[in-house]
C-alpha positions as CSV (number, residue, x, y, z in Angstrom):
1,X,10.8,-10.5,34.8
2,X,9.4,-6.8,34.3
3,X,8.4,-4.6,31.3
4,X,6.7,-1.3,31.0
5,X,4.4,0.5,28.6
6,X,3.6,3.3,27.9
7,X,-0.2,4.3,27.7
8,X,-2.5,7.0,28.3
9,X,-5.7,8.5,30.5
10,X,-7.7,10.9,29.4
11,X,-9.4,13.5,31.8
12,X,-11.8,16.1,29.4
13,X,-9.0,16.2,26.4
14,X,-6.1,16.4,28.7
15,X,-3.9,13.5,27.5
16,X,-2.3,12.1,31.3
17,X,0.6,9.5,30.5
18,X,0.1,6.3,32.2
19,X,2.6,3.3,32.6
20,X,1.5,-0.3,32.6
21,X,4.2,-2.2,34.4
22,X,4.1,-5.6,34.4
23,X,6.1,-7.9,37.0
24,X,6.2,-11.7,37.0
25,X,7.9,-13.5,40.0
26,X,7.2,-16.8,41.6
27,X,4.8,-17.3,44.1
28,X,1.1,-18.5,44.5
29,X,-0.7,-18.0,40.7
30,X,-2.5,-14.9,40.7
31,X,-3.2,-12.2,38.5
32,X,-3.4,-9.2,40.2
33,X,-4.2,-5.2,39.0
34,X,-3.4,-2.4,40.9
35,X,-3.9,1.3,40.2
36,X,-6.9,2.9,41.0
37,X,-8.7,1.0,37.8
38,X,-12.1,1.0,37.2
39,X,-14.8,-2.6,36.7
40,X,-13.7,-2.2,33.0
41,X,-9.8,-2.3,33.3
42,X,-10.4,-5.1,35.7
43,X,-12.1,-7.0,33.3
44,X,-9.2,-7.1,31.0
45,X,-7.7,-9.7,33.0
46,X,-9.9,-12.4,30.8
47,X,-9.8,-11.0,27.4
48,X,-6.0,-10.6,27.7
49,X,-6.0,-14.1,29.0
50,X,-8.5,-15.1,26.4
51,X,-6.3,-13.0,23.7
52,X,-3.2,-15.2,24.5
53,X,-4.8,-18.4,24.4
54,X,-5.8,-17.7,20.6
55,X,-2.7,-17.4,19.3
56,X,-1.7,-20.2,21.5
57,X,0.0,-18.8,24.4
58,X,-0.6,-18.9,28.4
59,X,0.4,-17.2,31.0
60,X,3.4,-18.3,33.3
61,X,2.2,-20.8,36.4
62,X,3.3,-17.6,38.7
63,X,2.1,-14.5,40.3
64,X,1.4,-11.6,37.8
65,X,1.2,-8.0,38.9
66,X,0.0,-5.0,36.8
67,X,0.3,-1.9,38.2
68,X,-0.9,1.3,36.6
69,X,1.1,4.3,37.2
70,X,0.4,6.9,39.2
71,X,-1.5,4.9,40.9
72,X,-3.5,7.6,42.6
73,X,-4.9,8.6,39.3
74,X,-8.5,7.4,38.5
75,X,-8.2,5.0,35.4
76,X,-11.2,4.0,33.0
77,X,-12.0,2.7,29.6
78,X,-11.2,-1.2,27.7
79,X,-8.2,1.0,25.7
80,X,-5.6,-0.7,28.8
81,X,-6.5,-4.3,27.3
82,X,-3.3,-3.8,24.5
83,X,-0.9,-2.6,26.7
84,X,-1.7,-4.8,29.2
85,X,-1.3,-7.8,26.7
86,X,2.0,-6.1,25.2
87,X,3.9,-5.8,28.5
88,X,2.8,-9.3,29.5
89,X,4.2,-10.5,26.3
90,X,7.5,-8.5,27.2
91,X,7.6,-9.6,30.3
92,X,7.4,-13.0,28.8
93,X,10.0,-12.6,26.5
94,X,7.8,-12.7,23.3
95,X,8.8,-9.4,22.5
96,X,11.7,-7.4,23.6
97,X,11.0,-4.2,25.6
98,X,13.0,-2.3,23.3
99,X,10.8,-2.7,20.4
100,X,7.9,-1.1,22.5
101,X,9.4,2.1,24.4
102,X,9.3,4.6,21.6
103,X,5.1,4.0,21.8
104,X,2.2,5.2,22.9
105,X,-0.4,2.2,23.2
106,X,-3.9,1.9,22.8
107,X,-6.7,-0.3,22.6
108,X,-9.4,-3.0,22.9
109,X,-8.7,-6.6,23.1
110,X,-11.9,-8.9,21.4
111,X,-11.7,-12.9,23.0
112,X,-10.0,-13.9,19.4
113,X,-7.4,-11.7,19.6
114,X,-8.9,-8.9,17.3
115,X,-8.2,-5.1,18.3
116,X,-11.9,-3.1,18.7
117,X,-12.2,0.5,18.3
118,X,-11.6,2.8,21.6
119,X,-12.5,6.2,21.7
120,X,-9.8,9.2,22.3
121,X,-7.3,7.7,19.6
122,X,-7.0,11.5,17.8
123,X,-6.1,13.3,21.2
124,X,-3.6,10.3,21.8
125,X,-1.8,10.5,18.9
126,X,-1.6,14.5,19.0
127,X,-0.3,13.9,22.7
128,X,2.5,10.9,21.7
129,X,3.2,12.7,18.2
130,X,3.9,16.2,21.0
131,X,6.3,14.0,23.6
132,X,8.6,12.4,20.4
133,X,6.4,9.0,20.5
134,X,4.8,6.6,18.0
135,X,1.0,5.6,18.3
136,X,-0.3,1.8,18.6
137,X,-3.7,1.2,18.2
138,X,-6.8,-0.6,16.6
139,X,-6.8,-0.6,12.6
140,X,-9.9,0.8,12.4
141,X,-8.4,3.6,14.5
142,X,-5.5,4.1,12.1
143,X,-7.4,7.4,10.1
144,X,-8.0,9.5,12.9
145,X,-4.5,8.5,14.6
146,X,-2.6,9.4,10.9
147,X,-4.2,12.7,12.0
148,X,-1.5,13.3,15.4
149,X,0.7,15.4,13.4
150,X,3.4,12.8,12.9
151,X,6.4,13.8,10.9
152,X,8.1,11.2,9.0
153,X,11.7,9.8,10.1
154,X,14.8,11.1,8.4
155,X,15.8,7.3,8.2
156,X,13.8,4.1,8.9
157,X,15.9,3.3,12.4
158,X,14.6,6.8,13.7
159,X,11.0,7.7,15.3
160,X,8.8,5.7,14.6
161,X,4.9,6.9,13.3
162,X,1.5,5.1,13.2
163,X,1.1,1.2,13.5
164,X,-2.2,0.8,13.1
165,X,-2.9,-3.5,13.4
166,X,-5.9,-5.1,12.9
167,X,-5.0,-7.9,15.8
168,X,-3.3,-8.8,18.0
169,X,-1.0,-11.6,16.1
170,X,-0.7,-9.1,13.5
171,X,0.8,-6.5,15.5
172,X,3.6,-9.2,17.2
173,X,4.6,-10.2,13.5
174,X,5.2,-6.6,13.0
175,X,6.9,-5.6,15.9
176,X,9.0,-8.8,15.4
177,X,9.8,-8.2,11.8
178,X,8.0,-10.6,10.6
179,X,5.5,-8.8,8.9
180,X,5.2,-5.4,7.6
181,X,1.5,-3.4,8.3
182,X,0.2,-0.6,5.7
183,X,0.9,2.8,7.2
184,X,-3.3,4.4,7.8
185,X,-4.3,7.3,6.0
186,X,-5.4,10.4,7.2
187,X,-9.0,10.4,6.2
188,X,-11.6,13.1,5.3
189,X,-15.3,12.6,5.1
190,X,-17.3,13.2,2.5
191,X,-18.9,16.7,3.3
192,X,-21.2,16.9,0.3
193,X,-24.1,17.1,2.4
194,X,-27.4,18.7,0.8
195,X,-29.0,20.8,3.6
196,X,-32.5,22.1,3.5
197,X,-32.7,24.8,1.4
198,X,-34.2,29.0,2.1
199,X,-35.9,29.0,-0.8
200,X,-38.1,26.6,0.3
201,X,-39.5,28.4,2.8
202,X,-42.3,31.4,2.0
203,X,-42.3,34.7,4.1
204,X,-40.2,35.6,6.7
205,X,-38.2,37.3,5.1
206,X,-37.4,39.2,8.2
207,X,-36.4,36.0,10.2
208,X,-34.0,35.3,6.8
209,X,-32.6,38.2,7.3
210,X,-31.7,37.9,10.9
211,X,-30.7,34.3,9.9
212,X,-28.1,35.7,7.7
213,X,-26.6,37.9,10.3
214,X,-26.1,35.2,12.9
215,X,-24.4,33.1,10.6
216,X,-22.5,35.6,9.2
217,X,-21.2,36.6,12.3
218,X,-21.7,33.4,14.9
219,X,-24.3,35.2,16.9
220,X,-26.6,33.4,19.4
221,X,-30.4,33.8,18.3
222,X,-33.7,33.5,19.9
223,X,-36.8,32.9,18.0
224,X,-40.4,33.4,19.3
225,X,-43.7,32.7,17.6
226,X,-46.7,30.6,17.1
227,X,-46.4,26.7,16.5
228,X,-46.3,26.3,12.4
229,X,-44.5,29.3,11.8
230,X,-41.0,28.1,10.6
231,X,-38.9,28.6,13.5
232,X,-37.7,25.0,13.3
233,X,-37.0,25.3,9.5
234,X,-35.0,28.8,10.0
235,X,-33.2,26.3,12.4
236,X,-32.3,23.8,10.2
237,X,-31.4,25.7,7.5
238,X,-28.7,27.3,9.5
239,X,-25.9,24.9,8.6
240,X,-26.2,25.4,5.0
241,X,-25.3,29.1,5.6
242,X,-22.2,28.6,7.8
243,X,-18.9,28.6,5.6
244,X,-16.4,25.4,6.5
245,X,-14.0,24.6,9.7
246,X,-10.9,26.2,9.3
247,X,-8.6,23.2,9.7
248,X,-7.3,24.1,13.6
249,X,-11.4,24.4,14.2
250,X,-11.9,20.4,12.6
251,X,-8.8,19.7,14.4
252,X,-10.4,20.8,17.7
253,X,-14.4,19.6,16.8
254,X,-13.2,15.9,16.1
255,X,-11.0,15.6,19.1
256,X,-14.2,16.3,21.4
257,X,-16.2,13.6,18.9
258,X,-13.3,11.1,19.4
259,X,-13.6,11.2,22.7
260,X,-17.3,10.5,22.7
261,X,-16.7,8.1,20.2
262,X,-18.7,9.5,17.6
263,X,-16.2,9.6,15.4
264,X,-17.5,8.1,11.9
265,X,-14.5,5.6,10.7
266,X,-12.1,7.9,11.6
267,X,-12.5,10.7,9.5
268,X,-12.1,14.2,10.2
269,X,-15.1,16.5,9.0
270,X,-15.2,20.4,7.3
271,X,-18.9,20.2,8.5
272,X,-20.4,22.4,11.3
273,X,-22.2,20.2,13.8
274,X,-25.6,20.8,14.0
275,X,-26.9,19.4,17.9
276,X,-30.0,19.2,18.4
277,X,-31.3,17.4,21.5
278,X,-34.6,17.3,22.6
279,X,-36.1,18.9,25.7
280,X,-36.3,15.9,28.4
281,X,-32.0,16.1,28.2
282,X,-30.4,15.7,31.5
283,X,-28.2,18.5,32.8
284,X,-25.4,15.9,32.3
285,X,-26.3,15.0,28.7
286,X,-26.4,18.6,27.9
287,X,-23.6,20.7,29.5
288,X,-21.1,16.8,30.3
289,X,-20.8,14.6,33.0
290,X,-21.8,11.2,34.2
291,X,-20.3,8.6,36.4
292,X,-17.6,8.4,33.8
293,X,-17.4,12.1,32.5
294,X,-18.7,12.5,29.2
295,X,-18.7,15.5,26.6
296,X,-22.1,17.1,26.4
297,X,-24.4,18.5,24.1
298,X,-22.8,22.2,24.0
299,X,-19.0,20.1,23.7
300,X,-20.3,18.4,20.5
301,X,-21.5,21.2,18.8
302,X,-17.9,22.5,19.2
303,X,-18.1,25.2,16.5
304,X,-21.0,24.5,15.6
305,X,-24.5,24.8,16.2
306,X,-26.6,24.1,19.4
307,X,-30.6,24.1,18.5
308,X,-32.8,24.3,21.5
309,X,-36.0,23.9,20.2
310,X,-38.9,24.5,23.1
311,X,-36.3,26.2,24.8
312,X,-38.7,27.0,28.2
313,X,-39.3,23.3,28.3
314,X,-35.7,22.4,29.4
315,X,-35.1,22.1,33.1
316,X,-34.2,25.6,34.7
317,X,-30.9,23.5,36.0
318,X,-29.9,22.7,32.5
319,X,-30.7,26.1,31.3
320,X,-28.9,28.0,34.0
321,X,-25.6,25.6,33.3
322,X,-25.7,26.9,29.7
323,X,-24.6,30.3,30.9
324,X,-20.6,29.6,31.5
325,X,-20.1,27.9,28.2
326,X,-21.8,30.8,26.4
327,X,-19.8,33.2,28.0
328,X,-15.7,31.4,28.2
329,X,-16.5,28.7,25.2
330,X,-15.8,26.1,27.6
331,X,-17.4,23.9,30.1
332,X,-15.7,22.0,33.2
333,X,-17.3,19.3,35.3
334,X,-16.0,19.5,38.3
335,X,-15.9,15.8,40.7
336,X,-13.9,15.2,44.2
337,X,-11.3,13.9,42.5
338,X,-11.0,15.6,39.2
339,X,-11.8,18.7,37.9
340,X,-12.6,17.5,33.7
341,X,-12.8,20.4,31.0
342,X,-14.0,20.4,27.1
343,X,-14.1,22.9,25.1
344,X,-17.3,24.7,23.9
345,X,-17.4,27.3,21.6
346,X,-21.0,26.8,20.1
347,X,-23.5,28.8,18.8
348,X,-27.0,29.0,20.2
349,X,-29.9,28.6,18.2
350,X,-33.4,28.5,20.4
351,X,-36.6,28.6,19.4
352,X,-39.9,29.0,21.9
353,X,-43.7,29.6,21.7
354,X,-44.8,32.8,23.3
355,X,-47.0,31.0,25.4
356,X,-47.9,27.4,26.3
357,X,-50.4,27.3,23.9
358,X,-48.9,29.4,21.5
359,X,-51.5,31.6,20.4
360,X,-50.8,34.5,22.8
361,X,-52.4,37.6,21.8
362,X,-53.9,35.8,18.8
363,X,-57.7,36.8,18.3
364,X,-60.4,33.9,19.2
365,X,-57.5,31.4,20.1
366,X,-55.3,32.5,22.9
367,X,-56.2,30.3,26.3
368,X,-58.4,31.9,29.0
369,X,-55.4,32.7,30.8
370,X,-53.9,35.2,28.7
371,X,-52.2,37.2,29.0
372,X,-51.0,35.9,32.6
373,X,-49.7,32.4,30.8
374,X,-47.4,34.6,28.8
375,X,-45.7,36.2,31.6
376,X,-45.3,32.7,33.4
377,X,-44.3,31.0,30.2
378,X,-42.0,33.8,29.6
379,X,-40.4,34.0,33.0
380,X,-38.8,30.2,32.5
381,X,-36.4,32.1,31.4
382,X,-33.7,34.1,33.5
383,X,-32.6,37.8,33.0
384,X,-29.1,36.2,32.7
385,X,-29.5,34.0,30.3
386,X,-31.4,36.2,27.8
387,X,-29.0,39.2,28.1
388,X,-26.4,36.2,26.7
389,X,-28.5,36.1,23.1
390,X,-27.4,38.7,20.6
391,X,-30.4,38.4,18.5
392,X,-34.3,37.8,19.5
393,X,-37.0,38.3,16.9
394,X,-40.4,37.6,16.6
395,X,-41.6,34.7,13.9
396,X,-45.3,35.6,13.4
397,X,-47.5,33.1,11.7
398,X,-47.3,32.7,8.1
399,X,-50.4,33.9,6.0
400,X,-52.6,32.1,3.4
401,X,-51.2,34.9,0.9
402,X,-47.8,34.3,1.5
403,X,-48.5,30.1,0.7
404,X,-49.8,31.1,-2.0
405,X,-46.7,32.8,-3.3
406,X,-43.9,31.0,-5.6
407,X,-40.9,30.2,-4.0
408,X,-38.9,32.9,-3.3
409,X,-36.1,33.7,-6.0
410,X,-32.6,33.9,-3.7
411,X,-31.3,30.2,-1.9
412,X,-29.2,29.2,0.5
413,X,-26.3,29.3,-1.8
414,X,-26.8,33.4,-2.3
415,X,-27.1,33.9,1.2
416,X,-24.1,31.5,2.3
417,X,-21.5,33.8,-0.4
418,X,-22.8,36.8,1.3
419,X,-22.0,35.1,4.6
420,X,-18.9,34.0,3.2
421,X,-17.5,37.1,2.3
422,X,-18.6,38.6,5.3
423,X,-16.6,35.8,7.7
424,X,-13.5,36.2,5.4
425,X,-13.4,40.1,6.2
426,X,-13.6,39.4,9.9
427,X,-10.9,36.2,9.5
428,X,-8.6,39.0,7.6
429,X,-9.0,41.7,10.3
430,X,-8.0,39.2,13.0
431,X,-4.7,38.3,11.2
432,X,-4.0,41.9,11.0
433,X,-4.5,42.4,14.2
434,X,-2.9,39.5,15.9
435,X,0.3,40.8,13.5
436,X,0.9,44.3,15.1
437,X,0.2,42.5,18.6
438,X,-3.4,43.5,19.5
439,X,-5.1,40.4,19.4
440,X,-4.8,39.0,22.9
441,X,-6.3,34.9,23.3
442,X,-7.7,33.7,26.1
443,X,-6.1,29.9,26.1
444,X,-6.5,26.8,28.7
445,X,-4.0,26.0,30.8
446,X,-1.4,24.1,29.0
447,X,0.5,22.8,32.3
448,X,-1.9,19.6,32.7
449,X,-1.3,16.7,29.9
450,X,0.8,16.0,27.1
451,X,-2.1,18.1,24.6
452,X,-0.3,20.2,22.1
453,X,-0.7,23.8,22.3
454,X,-1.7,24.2,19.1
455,X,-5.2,22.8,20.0
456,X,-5.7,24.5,23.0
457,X,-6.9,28.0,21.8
458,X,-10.5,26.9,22.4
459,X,-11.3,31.1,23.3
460,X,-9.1,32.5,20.1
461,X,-11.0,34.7,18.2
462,X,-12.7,33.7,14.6
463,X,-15.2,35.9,14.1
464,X,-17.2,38.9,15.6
465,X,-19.0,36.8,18.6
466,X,-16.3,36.0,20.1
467,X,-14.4,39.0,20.6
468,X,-14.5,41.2,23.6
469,X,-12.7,44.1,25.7
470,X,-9.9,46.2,23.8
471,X,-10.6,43.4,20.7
472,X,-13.9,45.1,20.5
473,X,-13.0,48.3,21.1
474,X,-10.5,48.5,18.3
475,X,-12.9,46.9,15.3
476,X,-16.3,48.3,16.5
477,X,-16.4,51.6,17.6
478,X,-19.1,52.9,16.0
479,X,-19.2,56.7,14.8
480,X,-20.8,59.9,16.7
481,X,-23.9,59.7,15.8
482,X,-24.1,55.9,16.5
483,X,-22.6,56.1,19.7
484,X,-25.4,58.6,20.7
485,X,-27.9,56.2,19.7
486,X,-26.2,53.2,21.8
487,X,-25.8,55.6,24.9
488,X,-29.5,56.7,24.6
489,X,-30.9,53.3,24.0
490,X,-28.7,51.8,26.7
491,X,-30.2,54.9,29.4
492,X,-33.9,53.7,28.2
493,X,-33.6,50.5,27.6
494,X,-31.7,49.8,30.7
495,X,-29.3,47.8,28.9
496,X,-26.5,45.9,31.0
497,X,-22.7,46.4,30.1
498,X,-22.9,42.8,28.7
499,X,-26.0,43.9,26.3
500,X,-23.6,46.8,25.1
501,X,-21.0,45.1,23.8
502,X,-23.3,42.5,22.5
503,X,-25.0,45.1,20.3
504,X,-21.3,46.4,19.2
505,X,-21.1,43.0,18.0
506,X,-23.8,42.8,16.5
507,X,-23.4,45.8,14.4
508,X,-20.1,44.9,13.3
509,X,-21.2,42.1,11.5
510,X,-24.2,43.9,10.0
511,X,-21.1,46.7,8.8
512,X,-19.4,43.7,7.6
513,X,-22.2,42.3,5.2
514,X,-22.9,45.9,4.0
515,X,-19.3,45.9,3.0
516,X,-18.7,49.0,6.0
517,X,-15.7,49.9,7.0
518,X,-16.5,51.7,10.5
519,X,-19.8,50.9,12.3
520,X,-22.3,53.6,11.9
521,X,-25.7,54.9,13.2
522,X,-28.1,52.8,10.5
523,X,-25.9,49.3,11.8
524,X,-26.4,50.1,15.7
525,X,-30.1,51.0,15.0
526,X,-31.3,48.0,13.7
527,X,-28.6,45.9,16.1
528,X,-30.7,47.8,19.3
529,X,-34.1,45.8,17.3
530,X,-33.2,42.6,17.8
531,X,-32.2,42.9,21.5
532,X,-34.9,41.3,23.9
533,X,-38.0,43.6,23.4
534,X,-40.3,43.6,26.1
535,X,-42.7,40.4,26.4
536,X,-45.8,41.4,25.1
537,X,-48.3,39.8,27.7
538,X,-46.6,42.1,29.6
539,X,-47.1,45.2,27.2
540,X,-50.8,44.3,26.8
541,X,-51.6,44.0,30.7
């Protein structure tokens, strides 16, 4: 007696198809796995058995084999308990194998029978909705699986969609006709989140107003200044400026939280993520990784926002890592047997002091080492990965005047339509673009996996940080005069070619918000003062 399912692996949010093939033939009682399966597939010899005994079944007094095909590929995760349990039940004769090769199965077995919640279930379903499959998993999976881009039968005999079951016993009356489960819902969270507000914080208006230009056109940004002067807040109040995911980009940010099984009850999100983890982060908890490879830090805030606050304080290792992902908006962990990639298109956000105590080049309170701890404090840092941040300002401390002022008139929702507008411009210059042919996207390899291509455009251009080359050339070339300016500032300043185009992109979004049509001199000026000044311990010795 033999019956197949069909299941799934995942390697980064490559969907591999895997079969469970089940064979049950006399001989001495044994239950036997095969197929490179990890300590957690092995264990779902006993809740399968456990499973069956609930609903008052055993297995046959013969010898069982499970093998999971290809057998040379690495399989992990407690989603192999249902189809395990489903083919054995074929095999059996409980079900017939008809009734089960038109799905995709997935999911968690408890000892009672009930099906738990496994991560991946959105990538899955995009994957069997892609290869002309219906999905099978948990209940509680059933929003984010309604998600896969189903499309309804032309009659009920024809593909089928989503069965999402809430056990076990459940799912057999169903598949035996028996019973008939709810079709799940394709759910959206509430995004009615109040963030802190700009208005709440006094002075620095300067730091606002770079604030406003990183959101407005996804720059990365640097801030450096005494403890107590607001970088964190500028920080936090980022999110509230940053218009809503286009629905490919919520598409794209929940498969990666899926995976990592962050994924509140199944609901996809409009919300940017806003990541901020704190300074003792592993190199693998940051950029991905593990024993079983994990999305990171810079994965999770998958167009979104990555704060590093004390941003010298992270391991040079961890820092250094970050440079690829900034640069190709994606991140691969590479292993002897696999090579796993996520995507990564996030926006950096960093904030440091200018020294380790802070007070550098403060009167009566900078250390006794200054300005030599500046320099070392400073130097943390790498050439490399500064020349990656668009924007770098100075936050100075804030004054007892300023305190002492009312709260400033203009919010978070002023600066957020300003920002708005200014995305939309850059959104509508894109599609023209992309029409006459120009717009040329870098996308991932679509050979590996069953993932459809329509999620796989992790480096398509949205707004002005991501574009580059001839994409760059043909919405920022600034005017005479301004390209005077760059070429002289670029001789002085040393500037690398990466630096260049950075300040082009820069200055197109400043043109943007000024409602510009070309960039000109005034918008590559104050683009060349926020690049990297020199440290000032260094200017003062």
């Amino acid at each position: 007696m033999q019956a197949k399912v069909r299941t799934v692996a995942f390697q980064g949010v490559d969907v591999l198809p895997v079969d469970v093939q089940v064979m049950i033939a006399p001989g001495t009682i044994a239950f036997a796995m095969v197929g490179l399966a990890d300590k957690a597939v092995g264990e779902s010899r006993e809740r399968v058995r456990a499973a069956l005994r609930a609903l008052g079944l055993a297995l046959p007094p013969q010898r069982i084999t499970v093998n999971l095909s290809p057998a040379d590929l690495a399989k992990e995760g407690s989603h192999y308990d249902l189809p395990i349990a489903l083919a054995l039940l074929a095999a059996m004769g409980v079900l017939t194998r008809e009734c089960l090769e038109d799905f995709v199965v997935l999911g968690e077995l408890a000892l009672d029978g009930t099906l738990s919640r496994v991560p991946g279930v959105l990538p899955a379903a995009i994957a069997a909705a892609s290869s002309g499959r219906g999905l099978i998993c948990p209940a509680v999976c059933g929003g984010e699986a309604a998600w896969g881009g189903f499309e309804p039968s032309p009659s009920d005999n024809e593909r089928p969609l989503v069965v999402a079951a809430p056990s076990l016993l459940a799912l057999l009356n169903h598949l035996r006709g028996q019973q008939t489960l709810p079709a799940p819902e394709a759910l959206i969270a509430d995004d009615r989140a109040v963030y802190p507000d700009l208005s709440e914080i006094k002075g620095q208006e300067s730091a606002k107003r770079v604030l406003e230009v990183a959101a407005a056109g996804g720059h990365n940004l640097l801030m450096i200044g005494p403890p107590g002067s607001g970088k964190s807040m500028l920080a936090a109040r980022l999110p509230g400026l940053l218009p809503p995911l286009e629905p490919d980009e919520a598409l794209e940010a929940s498969m990666v939280r899926s995976l990592a099984g962050d994924l509140t009850e199944g609901k996809l999100s409009r919300r940017r993520n806003f990541r901020d983890p704190h300074h003792s982060a592993t190199l693998q908890a940051l950029i991905g990784g593990g024993q079983r490879v994990r999305p990171g830090e810079v994965s999770l805030a998958h167009h979104g926002v990555l704060f590093l606050d004390e941003l010298p304080e992270f391991s040079r290792a961890s820092l250094e890592a970050l440079r690829q992902p900034l640069e190709s908006g994606r991140v691969t962990v590479a292993r002897a047997n696999a090579h796993v990639t996520y995507p990564a298109r996030f926006q950096l956000v960093a904030a440091m002091n200018p020294c380790r105590c802070g007070h550098l080049m403060e009167p009566g309170r900078a250390c006794g080492r200054a300005p030599r701890c500046g320099v070392d404090y400073q130097g943390k840092l790498s050439g490399p990965l500064l020349d990656r941040i668009d924007l770098c300002i100075d936050v100075p401390a804030v004054g007892a005047a300023d305190l002492a002022l009312p709260p400033p008139a203009e919010s978070s929702a002023d600066v957020a339509a300003r920002v708005a507008a200014a995305r939309a411009v850059q959104r509508q210059r894109l599609a023209e673009l992309d029409r006459k042919g120009k717009l040329l996207a870098v996308e991932a390899d679509p050979a590996a996996g069953l993932l459809s291509d329509r999620v796989r455009n992790w480096s398509k251009a949205r707004c002005n940080a991501d574009t580059d080359g001839a994409l760059l050339a043909a919405i920022a070339e600034p005017d005479a005069e301004g390209r005077a300016l760059l070429t002289r500032a670029a001789e002085r300043l040393g500037l690398s070619a990466r630096a260049w185009h950075r300040t082009l992109r820069v200055a197109r979004t400043l043109a943007d918000l000024d409602g510009a049509d070309s960039v000109r001199r005034l918008h590559i000026a104050e683009a060349l003062s926020y690049r990297r000044p020199q440290p000032r311990a260094a200017l003062a010795a």
